[in-house]
N, C-alpha and C positions, 0 to 999 in steps of 0.2 A: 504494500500500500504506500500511498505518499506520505510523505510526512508532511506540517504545517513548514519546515524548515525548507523543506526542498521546495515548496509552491512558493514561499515566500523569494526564495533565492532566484528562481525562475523569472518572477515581476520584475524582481529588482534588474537580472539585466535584461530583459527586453525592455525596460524603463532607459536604461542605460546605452541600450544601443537605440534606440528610438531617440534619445537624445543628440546621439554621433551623427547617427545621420542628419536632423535636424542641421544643428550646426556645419556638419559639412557642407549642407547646400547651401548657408548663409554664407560660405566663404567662399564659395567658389564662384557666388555673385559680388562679391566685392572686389574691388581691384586691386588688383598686388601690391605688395610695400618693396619690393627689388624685380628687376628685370633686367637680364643677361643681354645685353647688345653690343656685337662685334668685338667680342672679348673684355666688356669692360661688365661689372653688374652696375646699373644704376639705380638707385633708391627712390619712392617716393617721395618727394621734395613737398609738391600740394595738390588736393585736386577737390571738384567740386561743380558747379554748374553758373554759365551765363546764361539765363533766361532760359530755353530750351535744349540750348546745348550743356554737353558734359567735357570735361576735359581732365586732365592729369599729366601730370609734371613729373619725368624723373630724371635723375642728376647723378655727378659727381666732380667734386673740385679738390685738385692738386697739382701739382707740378706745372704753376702757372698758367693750368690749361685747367678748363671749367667745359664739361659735355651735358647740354639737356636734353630728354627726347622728350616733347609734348605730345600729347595723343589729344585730339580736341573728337568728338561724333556732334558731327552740323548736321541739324535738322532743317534747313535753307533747303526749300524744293526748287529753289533755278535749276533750269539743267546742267547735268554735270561738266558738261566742254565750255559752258557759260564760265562756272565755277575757275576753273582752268585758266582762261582766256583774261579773267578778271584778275585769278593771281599772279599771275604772270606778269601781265602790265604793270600791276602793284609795284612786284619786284625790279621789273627794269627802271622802271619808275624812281624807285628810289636809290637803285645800284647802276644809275648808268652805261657807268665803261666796265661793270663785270661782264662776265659772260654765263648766259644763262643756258644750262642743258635741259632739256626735254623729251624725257623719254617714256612715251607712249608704249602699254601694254596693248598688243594688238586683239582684236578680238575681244575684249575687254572696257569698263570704266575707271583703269587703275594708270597713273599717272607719276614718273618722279619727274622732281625738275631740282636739282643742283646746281648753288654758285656759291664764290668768294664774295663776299662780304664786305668793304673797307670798311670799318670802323672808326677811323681817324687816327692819325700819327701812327703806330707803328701799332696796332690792333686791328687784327685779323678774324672773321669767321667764317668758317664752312656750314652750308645750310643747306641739308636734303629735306625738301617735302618727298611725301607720297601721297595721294590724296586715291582713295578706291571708295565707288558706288558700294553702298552694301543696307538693299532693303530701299527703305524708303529714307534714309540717310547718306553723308559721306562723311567716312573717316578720314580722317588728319592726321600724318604722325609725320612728326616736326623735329628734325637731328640736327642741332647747332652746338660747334667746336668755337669754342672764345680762346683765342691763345695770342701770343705775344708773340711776333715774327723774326724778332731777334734769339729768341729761344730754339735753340739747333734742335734736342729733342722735340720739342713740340713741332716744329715744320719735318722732321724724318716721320713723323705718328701720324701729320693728317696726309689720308689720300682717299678725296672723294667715293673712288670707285670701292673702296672697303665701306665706308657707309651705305652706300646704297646695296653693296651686296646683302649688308645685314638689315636692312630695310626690308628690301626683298624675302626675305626666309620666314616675315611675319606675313599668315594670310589675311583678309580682311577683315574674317569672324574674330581671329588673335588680337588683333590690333584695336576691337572693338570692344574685349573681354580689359582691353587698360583702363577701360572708364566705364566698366560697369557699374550701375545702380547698386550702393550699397546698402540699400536700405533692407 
């Protein structure tokens, strides 16, 4: 027969795994406090919401060089090549004589565009967007290097083309899981 000890024991942990799981799913809708990109981990820095959108911030600063990657999910229904077409300008806009790359997923709403940055006097940044459709949204995930151009280490570290690779390796649904609702 059973005992009261063994019924009891039994609640207690389907109490307790009924809890696990509970909060497992709470976590797996909130968005990460580190994220591994292109060898570096970056941290949570902040994240939160403008109006309809969501966004998150993660970082790392040393060796005179400071890396954020912002993840922003725009709920803006302009079409997406609007989207594009408006950042872009933005950027020439305010980067004149850099030179801007653009590079188109074919087949696809997924988008990088990389440039150099002047910052004035002798500060430098590198700035990969990637902007991808996804749903009735588009995700932003925003990779800028601040470093000092006189710092020899820091200009051997940046090369565009390795951000973007690690740009790329996030899908759209990943990219979207940075700024999940944590409620």
């Amino acid at each position: 027969m059973f005992s009261a000890r063994k019924i009891m024991s039994d609640r207690v942990t389907a109490i307790l795994v009924a809890l696990a799981v509970g909060l497992g799913a709470c976590v797996t809708q909130a968005a990460p406090g580190a994220v591994s990109f292109g060898g570096s981990t970056l941290h949570q820095l902040r994240g939160g919401s403008t109006g309809a959108d969501r966004f998150a911030e993660y970082g790392r600063r040393d060796d005179k060089v400071s890396e954020t990657l912002t993840v922003r999910s725009i709920s803006d229904r302009t079409p997406f090549k609007t989207q594009v077409q408006t950042l872009v300008a933005s950027i020439r806009k305010t980067n004149p004589i850099g030179k801007v790359s653009v590079l188109p997923r074919q087949g696809s709403d997924d988008v990088m565009i990389s440039y150099l940055g002047d910052r004035g006097g002798l500060h430098v940044s590198l700035v990969v967007w990637r902007l991808a459709a996804l749903d009735e949204r588009v995700v932003a995930a925003i990779y800028q290097m601040d470093f000092d151009i006189d710092n020899k280490d820091a200009k051997d570290r940046v090369n565009a083309l390795a951000a973007e690779r690690a740009l790329v390796t996030f899908a759209p649904a990943d990219i979207a899981k940075l700024v999940a609702d944590d409620k």
